[in-house]
KOLVO-437476 format. One line per field, with one value per residue (C-alpha): z, y, x; residue number from 1; chain. Coordinates in steps of 0.5 Angstrom, whole numbers, plus 2048, in hexadecimal, padded with zeros to 3 digits. Layout:
c3 (Z; ...);
c2 (Y; ...);
c1 (X; ...);
seq (NUM; ...);
mol (A; ...);
This chain:
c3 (822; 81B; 817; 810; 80B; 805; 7FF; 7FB; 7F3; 7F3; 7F9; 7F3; 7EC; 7EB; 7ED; 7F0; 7F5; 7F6; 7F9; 7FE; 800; 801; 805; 809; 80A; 80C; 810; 816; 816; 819; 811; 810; 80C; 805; 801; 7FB; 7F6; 7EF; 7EC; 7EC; 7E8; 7E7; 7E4; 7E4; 7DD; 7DE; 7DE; 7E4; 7E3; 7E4; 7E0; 7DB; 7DC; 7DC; 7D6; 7D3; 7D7; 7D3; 7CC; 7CC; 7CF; 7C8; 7C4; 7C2; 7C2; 7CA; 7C8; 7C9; 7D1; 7D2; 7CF; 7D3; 7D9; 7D8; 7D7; 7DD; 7E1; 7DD; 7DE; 7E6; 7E6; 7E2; 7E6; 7EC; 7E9; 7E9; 7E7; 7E6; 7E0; 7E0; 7D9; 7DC; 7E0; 7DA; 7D6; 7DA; 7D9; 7D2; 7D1; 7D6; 7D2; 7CB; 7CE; 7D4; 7D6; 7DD; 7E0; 7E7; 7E5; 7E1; 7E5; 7EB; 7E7; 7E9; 7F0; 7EF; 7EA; 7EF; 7F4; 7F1; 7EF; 7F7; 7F9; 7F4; 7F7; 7FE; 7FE; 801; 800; 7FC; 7FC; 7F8; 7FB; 7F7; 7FC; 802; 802; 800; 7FD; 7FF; 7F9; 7FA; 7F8; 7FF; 803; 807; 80E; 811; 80C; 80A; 811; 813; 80C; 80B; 814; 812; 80C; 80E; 814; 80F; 80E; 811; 80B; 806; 800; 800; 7F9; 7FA; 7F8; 7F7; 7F8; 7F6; 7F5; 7F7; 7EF; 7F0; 7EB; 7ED; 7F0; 7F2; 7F7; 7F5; 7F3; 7F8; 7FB; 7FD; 803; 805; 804; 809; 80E; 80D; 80D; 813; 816; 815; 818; 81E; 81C; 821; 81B; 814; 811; 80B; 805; 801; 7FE; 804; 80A; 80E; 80D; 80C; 80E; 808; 800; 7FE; 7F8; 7FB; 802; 801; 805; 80A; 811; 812; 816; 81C; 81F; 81D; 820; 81B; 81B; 819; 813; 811; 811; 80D; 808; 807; 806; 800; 804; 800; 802; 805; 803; 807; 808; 80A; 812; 813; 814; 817; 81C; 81F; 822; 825; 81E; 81D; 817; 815; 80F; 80C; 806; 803; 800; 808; 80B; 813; 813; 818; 814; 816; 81C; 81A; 820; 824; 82B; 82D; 832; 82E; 82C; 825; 826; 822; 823; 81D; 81A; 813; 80D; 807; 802; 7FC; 7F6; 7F2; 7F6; 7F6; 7FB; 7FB; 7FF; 801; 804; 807; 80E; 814; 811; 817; 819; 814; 815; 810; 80C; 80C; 80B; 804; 802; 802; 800; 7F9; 7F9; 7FC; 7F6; 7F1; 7F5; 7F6; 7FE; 802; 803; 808; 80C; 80E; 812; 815; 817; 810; 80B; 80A; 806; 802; 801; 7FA; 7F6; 7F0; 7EB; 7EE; 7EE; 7E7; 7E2; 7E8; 7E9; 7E6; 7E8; 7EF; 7F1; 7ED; 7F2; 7F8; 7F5; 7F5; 7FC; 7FF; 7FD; 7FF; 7FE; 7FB; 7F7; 7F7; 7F4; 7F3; 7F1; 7F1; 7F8; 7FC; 802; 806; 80D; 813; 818; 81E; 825; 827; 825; 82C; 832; 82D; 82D; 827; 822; 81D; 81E; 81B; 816; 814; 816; 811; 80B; 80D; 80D; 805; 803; 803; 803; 807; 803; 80A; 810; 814; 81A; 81C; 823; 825; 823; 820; 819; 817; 810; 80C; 804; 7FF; 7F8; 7F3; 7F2; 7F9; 7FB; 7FA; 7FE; 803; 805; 805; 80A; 80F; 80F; 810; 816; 81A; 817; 815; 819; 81F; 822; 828);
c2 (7E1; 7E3; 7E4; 7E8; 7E6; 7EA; 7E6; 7E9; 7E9; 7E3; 7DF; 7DF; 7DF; 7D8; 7D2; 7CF; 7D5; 7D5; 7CF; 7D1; 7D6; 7D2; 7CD; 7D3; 7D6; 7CF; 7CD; 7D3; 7D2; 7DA; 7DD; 7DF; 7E5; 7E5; 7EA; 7E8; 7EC; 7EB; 7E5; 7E8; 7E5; 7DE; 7DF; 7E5; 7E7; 7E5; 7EC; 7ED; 7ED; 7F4; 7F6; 7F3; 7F6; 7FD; 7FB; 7F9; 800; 804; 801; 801; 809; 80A; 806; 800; 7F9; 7F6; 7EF; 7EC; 7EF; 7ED; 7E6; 7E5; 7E7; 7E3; 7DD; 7DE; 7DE; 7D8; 7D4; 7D5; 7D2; 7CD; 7CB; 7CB; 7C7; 7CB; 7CA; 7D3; 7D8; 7DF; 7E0; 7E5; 7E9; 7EA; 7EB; 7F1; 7F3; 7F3; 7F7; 7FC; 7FD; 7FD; 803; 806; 805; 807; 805; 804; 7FF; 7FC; 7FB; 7F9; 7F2; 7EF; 7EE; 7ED; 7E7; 7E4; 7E5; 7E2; 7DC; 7DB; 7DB; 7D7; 7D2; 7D3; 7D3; 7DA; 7DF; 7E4; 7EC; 7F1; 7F6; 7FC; 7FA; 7FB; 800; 807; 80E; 815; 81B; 81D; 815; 813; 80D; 80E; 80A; 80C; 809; 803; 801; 802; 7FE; 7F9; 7F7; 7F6; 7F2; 7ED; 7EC; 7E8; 7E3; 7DF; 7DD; 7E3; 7E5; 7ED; 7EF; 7F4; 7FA; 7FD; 800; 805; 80C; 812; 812; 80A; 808; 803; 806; 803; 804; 805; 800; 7FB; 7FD; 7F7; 7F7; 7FC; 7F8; 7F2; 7F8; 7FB; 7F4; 7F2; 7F9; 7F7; 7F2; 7F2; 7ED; 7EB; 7EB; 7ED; 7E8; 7EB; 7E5; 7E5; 7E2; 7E4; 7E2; 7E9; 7F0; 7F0; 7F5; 7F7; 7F6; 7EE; 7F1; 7F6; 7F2; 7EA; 7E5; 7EB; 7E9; 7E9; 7EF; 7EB; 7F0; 7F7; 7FD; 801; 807; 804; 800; 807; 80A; 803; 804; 80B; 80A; 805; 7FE; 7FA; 7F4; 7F8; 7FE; 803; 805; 7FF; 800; 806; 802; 7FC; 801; 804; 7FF; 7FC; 7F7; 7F3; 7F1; 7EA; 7EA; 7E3; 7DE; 7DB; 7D6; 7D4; 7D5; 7D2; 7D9; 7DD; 7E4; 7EA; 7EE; 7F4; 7F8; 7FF; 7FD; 7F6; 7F6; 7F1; 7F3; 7F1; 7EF; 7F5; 7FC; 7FD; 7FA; 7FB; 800; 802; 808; 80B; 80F; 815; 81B; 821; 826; 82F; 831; 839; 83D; 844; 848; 848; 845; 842; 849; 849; 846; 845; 843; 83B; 83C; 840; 83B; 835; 839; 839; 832; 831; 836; 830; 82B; 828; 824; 826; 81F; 822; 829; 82B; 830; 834; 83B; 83E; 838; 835; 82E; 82B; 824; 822; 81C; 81E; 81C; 822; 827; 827; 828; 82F; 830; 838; 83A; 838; 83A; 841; 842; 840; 845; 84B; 849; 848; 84A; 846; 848; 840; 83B; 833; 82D; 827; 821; 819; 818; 811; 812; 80C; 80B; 807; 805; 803; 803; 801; 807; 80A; 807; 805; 80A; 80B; 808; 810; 80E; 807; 809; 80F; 80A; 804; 80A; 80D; 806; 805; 80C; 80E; 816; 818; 81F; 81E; 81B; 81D; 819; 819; 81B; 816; 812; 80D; 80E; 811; 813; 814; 817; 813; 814; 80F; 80C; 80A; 807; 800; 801; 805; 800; 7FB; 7FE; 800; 7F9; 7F6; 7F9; 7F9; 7F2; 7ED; 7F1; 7EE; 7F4; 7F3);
c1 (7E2; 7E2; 7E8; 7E8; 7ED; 7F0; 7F3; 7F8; 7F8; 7FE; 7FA; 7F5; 7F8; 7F7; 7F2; 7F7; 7F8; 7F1; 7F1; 7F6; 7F1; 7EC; 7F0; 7F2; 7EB; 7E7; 7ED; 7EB; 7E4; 7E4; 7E6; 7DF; 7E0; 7E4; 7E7; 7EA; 7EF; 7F0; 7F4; 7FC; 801; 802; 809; 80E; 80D; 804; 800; 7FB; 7F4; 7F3; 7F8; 7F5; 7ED; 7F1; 7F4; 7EC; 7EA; 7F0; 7EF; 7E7; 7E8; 7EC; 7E6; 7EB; 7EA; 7EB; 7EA; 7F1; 7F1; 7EB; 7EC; 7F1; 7ED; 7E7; 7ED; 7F0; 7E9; 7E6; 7ED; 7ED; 7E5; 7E7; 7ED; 7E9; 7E4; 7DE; 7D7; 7D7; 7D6; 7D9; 7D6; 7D0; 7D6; 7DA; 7D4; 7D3; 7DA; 7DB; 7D5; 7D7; 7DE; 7DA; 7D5; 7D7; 7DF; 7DF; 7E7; 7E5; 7DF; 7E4; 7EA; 7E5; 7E3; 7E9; 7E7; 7E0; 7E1; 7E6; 7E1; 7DC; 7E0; 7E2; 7DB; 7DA; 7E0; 7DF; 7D7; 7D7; 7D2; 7D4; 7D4; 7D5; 7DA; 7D6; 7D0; 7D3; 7DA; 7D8; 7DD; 7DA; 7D8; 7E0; 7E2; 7E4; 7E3; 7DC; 7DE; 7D8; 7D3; 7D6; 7D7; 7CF; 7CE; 7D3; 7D3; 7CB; 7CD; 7D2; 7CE; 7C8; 7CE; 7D1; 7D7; 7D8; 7DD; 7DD; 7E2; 7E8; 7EA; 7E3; 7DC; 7D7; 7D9; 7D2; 7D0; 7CF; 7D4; 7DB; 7E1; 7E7; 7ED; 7F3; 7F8; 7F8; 7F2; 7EF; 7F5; 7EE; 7E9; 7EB; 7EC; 7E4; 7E1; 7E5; 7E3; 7DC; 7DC; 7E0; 7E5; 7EA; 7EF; 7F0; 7F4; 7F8; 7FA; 7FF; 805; 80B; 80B; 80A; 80D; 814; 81A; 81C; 81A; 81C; 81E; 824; 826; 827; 822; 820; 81D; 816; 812; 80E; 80B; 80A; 806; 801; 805; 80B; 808; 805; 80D; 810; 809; 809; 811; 810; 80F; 809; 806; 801; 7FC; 7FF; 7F7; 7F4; 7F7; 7F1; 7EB; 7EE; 7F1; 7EB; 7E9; 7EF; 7EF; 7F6; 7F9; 7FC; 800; 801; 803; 7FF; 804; 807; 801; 805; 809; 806; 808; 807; 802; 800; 7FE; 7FC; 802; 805; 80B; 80E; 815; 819; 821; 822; 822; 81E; 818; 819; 81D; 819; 81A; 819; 81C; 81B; 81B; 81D; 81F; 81F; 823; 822; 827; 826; 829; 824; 81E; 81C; 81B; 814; 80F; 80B; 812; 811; 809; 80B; 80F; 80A; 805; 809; 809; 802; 7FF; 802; 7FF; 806; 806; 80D; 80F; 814; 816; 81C; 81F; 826; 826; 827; 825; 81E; 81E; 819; 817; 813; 812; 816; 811; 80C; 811; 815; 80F; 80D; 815; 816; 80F; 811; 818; 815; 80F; 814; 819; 813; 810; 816; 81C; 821; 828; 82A; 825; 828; 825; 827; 823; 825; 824; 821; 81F; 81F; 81B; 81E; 818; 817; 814; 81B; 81E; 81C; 81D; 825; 82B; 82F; 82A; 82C; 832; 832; 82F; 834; 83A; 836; 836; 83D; 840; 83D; 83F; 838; 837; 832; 82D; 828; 827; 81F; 81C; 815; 813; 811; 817; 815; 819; 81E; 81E; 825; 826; 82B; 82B; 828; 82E; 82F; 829; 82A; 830; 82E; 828; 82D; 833; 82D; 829; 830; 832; 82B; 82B; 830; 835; 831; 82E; 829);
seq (1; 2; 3; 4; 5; 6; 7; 8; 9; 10; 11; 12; 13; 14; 15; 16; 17; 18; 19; 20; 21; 22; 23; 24; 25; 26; 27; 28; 29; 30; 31; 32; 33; 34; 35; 36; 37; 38; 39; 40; 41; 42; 43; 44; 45; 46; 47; 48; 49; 50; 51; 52; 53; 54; 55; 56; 57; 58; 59; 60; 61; 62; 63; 64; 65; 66; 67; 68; 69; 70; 71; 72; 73; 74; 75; 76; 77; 78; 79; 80; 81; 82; 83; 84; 85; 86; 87; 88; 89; 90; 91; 92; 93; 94; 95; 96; 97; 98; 99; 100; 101; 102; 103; 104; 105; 106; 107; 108; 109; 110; 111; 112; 113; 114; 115; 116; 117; 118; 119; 120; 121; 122; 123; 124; 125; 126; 127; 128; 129; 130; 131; 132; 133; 134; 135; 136; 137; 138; 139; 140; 141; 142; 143; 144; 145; 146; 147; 148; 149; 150; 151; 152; 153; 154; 155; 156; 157; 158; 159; 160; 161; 162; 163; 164; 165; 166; 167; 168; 169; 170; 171; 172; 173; 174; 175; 176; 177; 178; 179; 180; 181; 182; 183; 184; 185; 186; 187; 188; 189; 190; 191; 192; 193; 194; 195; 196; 197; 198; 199; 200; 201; 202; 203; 204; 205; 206; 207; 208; 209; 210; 211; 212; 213; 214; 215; 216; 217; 218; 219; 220; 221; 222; 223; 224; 225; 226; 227; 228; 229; 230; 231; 232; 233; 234; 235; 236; 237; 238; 239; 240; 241; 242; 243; 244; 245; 246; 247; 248; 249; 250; 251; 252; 253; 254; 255; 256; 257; 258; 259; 260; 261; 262; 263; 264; 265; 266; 267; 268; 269; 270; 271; 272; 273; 274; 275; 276; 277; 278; 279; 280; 281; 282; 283; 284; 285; 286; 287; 288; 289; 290; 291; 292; 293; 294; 295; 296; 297; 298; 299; 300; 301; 302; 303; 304; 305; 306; 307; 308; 309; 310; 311; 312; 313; 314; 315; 316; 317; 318; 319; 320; 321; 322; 323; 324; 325; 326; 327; 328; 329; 330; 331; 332; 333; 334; 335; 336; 337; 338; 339; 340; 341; 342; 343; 344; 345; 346; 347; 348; 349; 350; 351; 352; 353; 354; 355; 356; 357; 358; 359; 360; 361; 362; 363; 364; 365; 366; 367; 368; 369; 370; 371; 372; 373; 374; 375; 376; 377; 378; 379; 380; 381; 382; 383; 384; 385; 386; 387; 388; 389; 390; 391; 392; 393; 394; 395; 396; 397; 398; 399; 400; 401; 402; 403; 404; 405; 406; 407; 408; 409; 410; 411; 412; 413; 414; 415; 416; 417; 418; 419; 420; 421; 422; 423; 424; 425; 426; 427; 428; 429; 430; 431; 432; 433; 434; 435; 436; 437; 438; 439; 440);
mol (A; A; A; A; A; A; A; A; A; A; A; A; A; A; A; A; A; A; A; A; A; A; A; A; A; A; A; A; A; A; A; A; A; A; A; A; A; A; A; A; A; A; A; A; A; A; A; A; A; A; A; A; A; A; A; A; A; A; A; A; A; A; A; A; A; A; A; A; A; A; A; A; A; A; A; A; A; A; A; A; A; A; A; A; A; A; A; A; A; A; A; A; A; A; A; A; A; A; A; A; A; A; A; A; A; A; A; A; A; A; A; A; A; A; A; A; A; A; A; A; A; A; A; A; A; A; A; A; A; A; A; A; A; A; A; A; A; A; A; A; A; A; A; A; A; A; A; A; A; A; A; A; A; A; A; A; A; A; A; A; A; A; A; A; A; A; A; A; A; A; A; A; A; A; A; A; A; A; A; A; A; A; A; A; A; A; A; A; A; A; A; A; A; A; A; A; A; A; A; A; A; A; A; A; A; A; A; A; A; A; A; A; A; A; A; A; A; A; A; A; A; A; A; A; A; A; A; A; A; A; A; A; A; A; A; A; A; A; A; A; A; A; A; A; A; A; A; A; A; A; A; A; A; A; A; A; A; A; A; A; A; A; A; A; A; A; A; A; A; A; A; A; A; A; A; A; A; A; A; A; A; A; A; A; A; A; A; A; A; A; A; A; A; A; A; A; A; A; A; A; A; A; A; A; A; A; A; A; A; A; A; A; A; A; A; A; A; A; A; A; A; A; A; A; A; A; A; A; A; A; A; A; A; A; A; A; A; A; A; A; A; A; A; A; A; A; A; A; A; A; A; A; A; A; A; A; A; A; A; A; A; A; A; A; A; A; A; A; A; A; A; A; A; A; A; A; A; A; A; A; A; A; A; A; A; A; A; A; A; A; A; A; A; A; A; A; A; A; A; A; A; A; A; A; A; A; A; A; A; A; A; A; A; A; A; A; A; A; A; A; A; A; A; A; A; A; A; A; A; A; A; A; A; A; A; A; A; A; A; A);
């Protein structure tokens, strides 16, 4: 039985929290494989590690001078090995560093050395053999993670050790040179090894116990998630819930993978199961809320165009030819809604509502900006009645306007619209009455 076990920035910040780790790996014989982060903050005002290396890439970019970030980089690794009582050097590893940043910056070499670091430490700590992400994860000539080659290669390499670290966040792109994932993308990472190698579970550490229902910073002590299914994860993380890379579910779910969130710092709680079905059932009839703000919407108006048929493909085509995403699309009789994330749109905004203007003559032309959406999910949703009108009952009972309501077919989320401005407020009332209300 093996077990892949990812560790985030925060389980790893400091020497202290390494030896959390390790108590955590040696306590289950079964957590073979490693995928370390790079150290988080320590403290709220503490700068991450990555940031820091971005802060070196930047200033040795621009030909300045990057040795204060990379000083307290190099302080950060060396106060870490010292606290954990190490006979180890990095001095060749930040040698090599230094002179990639002198003669040849490359932003993604740079900001992968946090990962790499960190696992040479753990290997070091755990007395785990180490491997090098950029030897066995693989992006195509496009930039895009290659599933296929690196599952051939990593499953042959893990299989020569019975005890690994394998670093997060990146792997080799088809010129041979270092590429990372986006941020957070060691989330990634633990799902490609524990898709390699079969895992039985792909246990995910961090400083939460588990996935919550709403944002901690918007509702008060939020109840965890016990079980969540992949599609729902997919619709909380897309809709702004981040404890988890919303990419890191692909290749754990291929194979029937689950996932378990866990607290690095609590270490008994069960968490959160991530997983493809379950039968199990929550209390309520949501599994969570999440939502983000800035959108905009462009409302078109204009007499029988459901009697043209290439009316709503000449709209998107407007904004597909400034590569903007739709982030939503809504429909009357004679009304067609876009959904657009805010920043995409305004720096495009005249030629857009032009070129729509000139396609397809609509009698009337709305925007309006400032508008959160907020998700509401749940497998619950289905099998219970009334779930739509709670959510307009939570938010007319806070005097929360509505600008747009969308459910998906599968009727799994309901998606509604508010202003910016109620927001925080609108998460609150709908928790609430699903929640703290007593909802079953």
């Amino acid at each position: 039985m093996v077990k892949v076990v990812k560790f985030g920035g925060s389980s790893l910040a400091d020497a202290k929290q390494f030896q959390k780790v390790a108590e955590i790996v040696r306590s289950d014989e079964s957590r073979v494989y490693v995928v370390p982060s790079a150290p988080g903050k320590r403290f709220d005002a503490d700068i991450k590690v990555t940031d820091l290396l971005y802060e070196c890439y930047e200033l040795a970019s621009s030909g300045k001078n990057f040795y204060e970030p990379f000083l307290a980089v190099k302080d950060r690794y060396n106060e870490i090995i010292q606290g954990l009582g190490l006979n180890f050097s990095l001095k060749d590893a930040f040698d090599e560093i230094e002179n990639n940043l002198l003669h040849s910056p490359e932003k993604d070499y740079t900001a992968s050395r946090g990962e790499f670091l960190n696992g040479l430490i753990m290997s070091n700590y755990l007395g785990y053999d180490f491997i090098d992400a950029a030897d066995v994860i693989f992006f195509d000539e496009a930039g895009n993670f290659d599933a296929s080659k690196t599952n051939e290669i990593l499953s042959n390499e893990l299989s020569n050790h019975e005890h690994a670290v394998i670093p997060g966040f990146y792997g080799r792109s088809f010129d041979d040179k270092i590429k990372t994932f986006s941020r957070g993308g060691s989330d990634i990472t633990g799902s490609i090894v524990a898709a390699a190698c079969r895992a039985v579970v792909y246990e995910n550490w961090t400083d939460v116990s588990g996935l919550l229902m709403a944002d901690p910073h918007i509702v008060s002590s939020p109840t965890v998630i016990k079980n969540i299914t992949y599609k729902e994860l997919r619709e909380l993380s897309y809709m702004g819930a981040s404890v988890m890379h919303e990419d890191a579910i692909f290749p754990v779910k291929k194979v029937g993978i689950p996932i378990n969130i866990r607290n690095t710092n609590n270490p008994e709680d069960p968490g959160t199961w991530i997983v493809e079905n379950t039968a199990r059932r929550s209390k309520y009839t949501i599994t969570g809320i999440s939502g983000r703000r800035n959108f905009c919407s462009i409302i078109i108006a204009k007499d029988l165009m459901h009697s043209q048929p290439d009316f709503y493909r000449k709209v998107v085509q407007c904004f597909e030819e400034k590569n903007i995403t739709l982030e939503h699309l809504l429909s009357g009789i004679d009304t067609m809604t876009v959904i657009v994330h805010e920043s995409k749109f305004i720096e495009n905004e005249q030629e857009i509502l032009s070129r729509i203007s000139k396609l397809v003559q609509p009698e009337s032309l709305e925007v309006e900006s400032g508008i959160s959406l907020i998700a509401v999910v749940g497998r619950g949703m289905k099998s219970q009645a009334g779930t739509a009108s709670k959510i307009f009952k939570a938010l007319a009972d806070a005097r929360i306007n509505i600008r747009m309501i969308d459910q998906g077919a599968s009727e799994l989320n309901i998606i509604v619209g508010v202003l910016n401005e109620d927001f925080e407020r609108a998460i609150r009332s709908i928790y609430h009455i699903f929640v703290d209300a007593g909802d079953k």
